[in-house]
C-alpha positions as CSV (number, residue, x, y, z in Angstrom):
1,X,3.4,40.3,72.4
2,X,3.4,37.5,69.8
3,X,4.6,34.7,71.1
4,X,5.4,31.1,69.0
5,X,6.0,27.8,71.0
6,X,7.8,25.2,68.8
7,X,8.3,21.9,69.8
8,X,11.1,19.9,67.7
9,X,11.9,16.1,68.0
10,X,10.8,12.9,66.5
11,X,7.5,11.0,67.4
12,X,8.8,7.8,66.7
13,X,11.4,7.7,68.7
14,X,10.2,7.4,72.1
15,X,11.0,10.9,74.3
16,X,12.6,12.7,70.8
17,X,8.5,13.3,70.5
18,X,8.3,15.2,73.3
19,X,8.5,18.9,71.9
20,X,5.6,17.5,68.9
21,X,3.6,15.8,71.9
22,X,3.9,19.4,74.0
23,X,2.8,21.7,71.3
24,X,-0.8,19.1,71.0
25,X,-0.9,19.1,74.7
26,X,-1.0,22.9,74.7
27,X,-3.7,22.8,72.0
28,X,-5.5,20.1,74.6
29,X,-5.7,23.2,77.4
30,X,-6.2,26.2,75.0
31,X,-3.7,28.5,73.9
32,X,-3.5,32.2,75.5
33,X,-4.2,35.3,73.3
34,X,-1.1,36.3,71.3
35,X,0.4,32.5,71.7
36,X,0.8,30.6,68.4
37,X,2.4,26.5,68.0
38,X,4.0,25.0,65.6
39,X,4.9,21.5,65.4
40,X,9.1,21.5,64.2
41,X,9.7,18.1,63.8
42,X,13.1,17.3,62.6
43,X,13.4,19.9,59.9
44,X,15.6,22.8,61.3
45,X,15.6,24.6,58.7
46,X,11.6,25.0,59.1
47,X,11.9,26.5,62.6
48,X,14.0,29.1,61.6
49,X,11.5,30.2,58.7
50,X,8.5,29.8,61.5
51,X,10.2,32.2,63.8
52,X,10.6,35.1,61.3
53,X,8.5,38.2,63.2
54,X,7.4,37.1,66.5
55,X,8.6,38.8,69.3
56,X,9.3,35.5,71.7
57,X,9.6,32.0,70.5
58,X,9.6,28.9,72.9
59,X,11.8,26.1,72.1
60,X,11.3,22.7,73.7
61,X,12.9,19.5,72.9
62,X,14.5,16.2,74.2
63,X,17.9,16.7,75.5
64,X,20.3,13.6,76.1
65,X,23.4,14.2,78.5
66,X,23.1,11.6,80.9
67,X,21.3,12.8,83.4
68,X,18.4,11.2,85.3
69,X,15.3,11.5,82.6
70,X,12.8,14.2,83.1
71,X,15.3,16.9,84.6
72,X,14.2,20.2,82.8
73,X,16.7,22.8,81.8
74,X,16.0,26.4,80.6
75,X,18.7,27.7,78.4
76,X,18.5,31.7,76.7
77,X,18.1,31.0,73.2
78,X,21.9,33.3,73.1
79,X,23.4,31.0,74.1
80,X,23.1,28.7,71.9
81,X,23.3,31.3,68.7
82,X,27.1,30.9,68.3
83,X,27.7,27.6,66.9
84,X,30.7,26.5,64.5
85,X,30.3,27.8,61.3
86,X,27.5,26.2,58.8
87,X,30.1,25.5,55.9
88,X,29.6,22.1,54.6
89,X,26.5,21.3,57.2
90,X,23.6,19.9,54.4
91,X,19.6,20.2,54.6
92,X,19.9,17.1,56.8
93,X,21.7,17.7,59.6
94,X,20.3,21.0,60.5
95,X,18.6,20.8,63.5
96,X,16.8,24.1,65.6
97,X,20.3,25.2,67.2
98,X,21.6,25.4,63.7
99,X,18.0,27.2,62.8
100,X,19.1,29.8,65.7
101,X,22.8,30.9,64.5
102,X,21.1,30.5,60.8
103,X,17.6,33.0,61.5
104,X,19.7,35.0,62.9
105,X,22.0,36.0,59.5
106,X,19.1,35.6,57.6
107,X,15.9,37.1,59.5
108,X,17.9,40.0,60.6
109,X,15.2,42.8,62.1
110,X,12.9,39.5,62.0
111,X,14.4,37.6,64.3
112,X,12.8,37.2,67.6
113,X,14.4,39.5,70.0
114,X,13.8,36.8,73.2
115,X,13.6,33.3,72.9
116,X,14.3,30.4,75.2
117,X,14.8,26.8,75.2
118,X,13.6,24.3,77.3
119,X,15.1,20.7,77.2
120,X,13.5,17.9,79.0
121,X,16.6,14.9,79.8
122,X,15.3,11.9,78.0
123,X,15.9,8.4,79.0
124,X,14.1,6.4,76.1
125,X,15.0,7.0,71.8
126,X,14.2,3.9,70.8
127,X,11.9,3.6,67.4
128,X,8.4,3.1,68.3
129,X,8.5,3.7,72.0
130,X,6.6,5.7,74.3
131,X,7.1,8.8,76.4
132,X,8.8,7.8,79.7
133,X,6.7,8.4,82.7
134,X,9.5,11.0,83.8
135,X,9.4,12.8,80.2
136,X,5.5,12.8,80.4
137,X,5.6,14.5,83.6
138,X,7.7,17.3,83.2
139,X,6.3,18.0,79.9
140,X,3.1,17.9,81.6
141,X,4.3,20.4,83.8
142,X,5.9,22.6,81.5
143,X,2.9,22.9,79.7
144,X,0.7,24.4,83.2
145,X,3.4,26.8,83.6
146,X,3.9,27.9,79.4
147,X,0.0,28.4,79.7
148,X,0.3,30.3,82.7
149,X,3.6,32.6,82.1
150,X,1.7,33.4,79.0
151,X,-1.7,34.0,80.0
152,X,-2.3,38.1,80.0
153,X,-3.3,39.0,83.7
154,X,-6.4,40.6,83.5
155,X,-7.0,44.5,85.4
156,X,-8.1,43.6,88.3
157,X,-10.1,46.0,90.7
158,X,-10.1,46.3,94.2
159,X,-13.9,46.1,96.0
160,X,-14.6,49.9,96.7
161,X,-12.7,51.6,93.7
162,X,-14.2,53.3,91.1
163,X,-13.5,51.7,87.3
């Protein structure tokens, strides 16, 4: 299965940089076979060009609804396809979820037929700043268990059976 990992946010502003920072983290451990990254930025319109054939694709970015920063949420990429309509919406202002509702219409048979979202709650979008510790963390963590969700278990053999 071809799966693409796209992190989206800003790295200058503090946690925003947290889906850029993941996708070089994951390059830091080693990407599984069939795993490809790609580095979204801000440009929305660019994500839903890079998802065009794969058959999963990873979203993660900084969320900001006011809860305590670091607080991870999963959300099927579905659920987030049915936005208000584009009319009037310019290059911009598109952001991924627009890229979701938009790849959709125009990938058709391209568009990934399973993709989540992950959002890590950040506390910090200030120009210049760092990760917070919390951000750091759970993007840390997030990137152990991408790796292993997406690392192909291997046949294993029992001792005593024949190959």
């Amino acid at each position: 299965m071809d799966t693409l990992i796209i992190g989206c946010g800003n790295l200058l502003r503090g946690d925003d940089g947290v889906g850029p920072i993941l996708i070089r983290r994951l390059w830091e451990h080693g990407l599984p076979e069939g795993v490809r990254v790609a580095d979204g930025g801000t440009a929305g319109m660019d994500v839903a060009f890079k998802m065009r054939g794969a058959d999963r694709v990873i979203i993660v970015d900084a969320a900001r609804s006011g809860e305590p920063a670091g607080v991870l949420y999963k959300v099927p990429g579905e659920e987030l396809e049915e936005l208000p309509p584009l009319d009037g919406l310019h290059q911009h202002a598109f952001r991924w979820d627009h890229a979701l509702a938009f790849g959709r219409w125009l990938l058709k048979d391209a568009y990934p037929t399973d993709i989540t979202v992950y959002l890590i709650e950040g506390a910090n979008f200030e120009f210049g700043a760092e990760l917070t510790p919390e951000v750091a963390q759970t993007m840390d963590k997030l990137a152990v268990y991408l790796i292993e969700l997406l690392t192909p278990k291997s046949d294993t053999v029992a001792v005593g059976e024949k190959h």
